[in-house]
N, C-alpha and C positions, 0 to 999 in steps of 0.2 A: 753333354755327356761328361759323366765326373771322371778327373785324373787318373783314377784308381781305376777303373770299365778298359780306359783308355789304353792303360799299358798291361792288362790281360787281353783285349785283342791282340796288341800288337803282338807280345811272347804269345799266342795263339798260333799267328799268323803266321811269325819268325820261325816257329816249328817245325810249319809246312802245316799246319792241321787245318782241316774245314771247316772247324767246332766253332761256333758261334754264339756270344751269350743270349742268356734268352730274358729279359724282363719278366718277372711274374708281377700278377695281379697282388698277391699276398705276399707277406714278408719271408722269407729264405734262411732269417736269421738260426733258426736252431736245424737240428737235420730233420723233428720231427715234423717241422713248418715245411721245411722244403722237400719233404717227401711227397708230403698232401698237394703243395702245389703244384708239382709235377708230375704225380701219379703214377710213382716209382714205388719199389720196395724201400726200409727206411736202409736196407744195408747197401742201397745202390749211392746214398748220398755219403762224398767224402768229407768226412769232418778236416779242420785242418787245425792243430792242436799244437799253441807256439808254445813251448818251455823260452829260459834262457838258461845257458851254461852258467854254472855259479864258479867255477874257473878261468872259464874263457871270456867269459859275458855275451857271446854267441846265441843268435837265433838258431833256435833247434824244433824243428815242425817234425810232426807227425801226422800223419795223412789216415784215417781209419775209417771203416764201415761204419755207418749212423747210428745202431746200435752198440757197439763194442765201444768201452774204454780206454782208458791209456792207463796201464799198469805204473809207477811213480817210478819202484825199483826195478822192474823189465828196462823203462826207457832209461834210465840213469845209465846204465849196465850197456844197453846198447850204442847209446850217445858217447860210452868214455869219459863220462863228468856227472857229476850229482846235477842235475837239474831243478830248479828252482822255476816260482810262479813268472808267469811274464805278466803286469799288468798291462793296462789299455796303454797306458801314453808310451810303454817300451812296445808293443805291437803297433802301435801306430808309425811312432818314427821309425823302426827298422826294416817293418816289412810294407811297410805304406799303404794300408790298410786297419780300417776299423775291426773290433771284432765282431763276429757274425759273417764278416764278410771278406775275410782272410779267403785268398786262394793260393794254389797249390805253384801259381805260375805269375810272374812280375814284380817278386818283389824289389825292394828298394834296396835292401845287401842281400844277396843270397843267402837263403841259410843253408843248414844241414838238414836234407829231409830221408823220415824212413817210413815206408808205405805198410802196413796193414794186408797180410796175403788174401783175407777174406773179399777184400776187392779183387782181386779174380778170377772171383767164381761168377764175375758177371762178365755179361759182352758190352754193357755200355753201364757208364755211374756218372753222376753228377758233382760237379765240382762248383764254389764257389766263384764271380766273376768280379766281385774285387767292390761290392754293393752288399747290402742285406735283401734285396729285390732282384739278384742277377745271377744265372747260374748258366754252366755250359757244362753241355754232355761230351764225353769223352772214353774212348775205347782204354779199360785201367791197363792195358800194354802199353800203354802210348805215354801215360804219366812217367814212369823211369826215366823213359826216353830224352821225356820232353825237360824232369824236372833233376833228373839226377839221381832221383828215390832210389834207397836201398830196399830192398824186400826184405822184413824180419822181424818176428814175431814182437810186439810191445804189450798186447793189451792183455786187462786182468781176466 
């Protein structure tokens, strides 16, 4: 089990939550992949969308429904800082994860996350589990809770 799977159980676990990831046969990587392999709507998959602060140098996620985007200047505005590209090797080392497989929960410095109100309008959405191959189901009440998320409007 890779590092990454490893400590999204555990922040899982640490919760209190019973959400468990799930291995798919096919890859997870985008939300429309991991819609099909789960056999969800595509707005029940949470995107997890790193900016970094071009002020602070801060990871700053944004957590959104699989169709919906992130607005550039909504999130600037809501973040309090212009937000600038995160490439792979700043997602990598800060949230300790690949992309495609960025989750909502474990990372390696916390960031600042704001959730997307279109998540819930479901009773269960799928979250990345820290793989391109691994996803875990979760009640989008329970993301606030678990990650800190602000609820507020980013996307275009």
């Amino acid at each position: 089990m890779s590092k990454s799977l490893k400590r999204v159980r555990a922040a899982l676990r640490d919760a209190g939550l019973a959400a468990e990831p799930v291995e798919m046969a096919d890859t997870t990587r985008t939300a429309e992949d991991a819609a099909a392999a789960v056999g969800c709507a595509l707005d029940q998959i949470v995107k997890s969308i790193v900016f970094r602060g071009k002020t602070s140098g801060q990871v700053v996620l944004f957590l959104t429904a699989g169709s919906n985007r992130v607005d550039p200047a909504k999130a600037s505005a809501v973040a309090g800082e212009p937000l600038g590209r995160a490439d792979a090797d700043f997602v990598r080392a800060t949230t300790g994860f690949a992309i495609g497989g960025v989750s909502p929960v474990g990372h390696l410095t916390p960031p600042r996350i704001y959730m997307d109100p279109l998540l819930f309008d479901f009773d269960q959405v799928w979250a990345a589990a820290g793989t391109p191959r691994h996803v875990f189901p979760i009640d989008p009440a329970d993301l606030p809770r678990v990650t800190g998320a602000e609820r507020t409007d980013f996307t275009a």
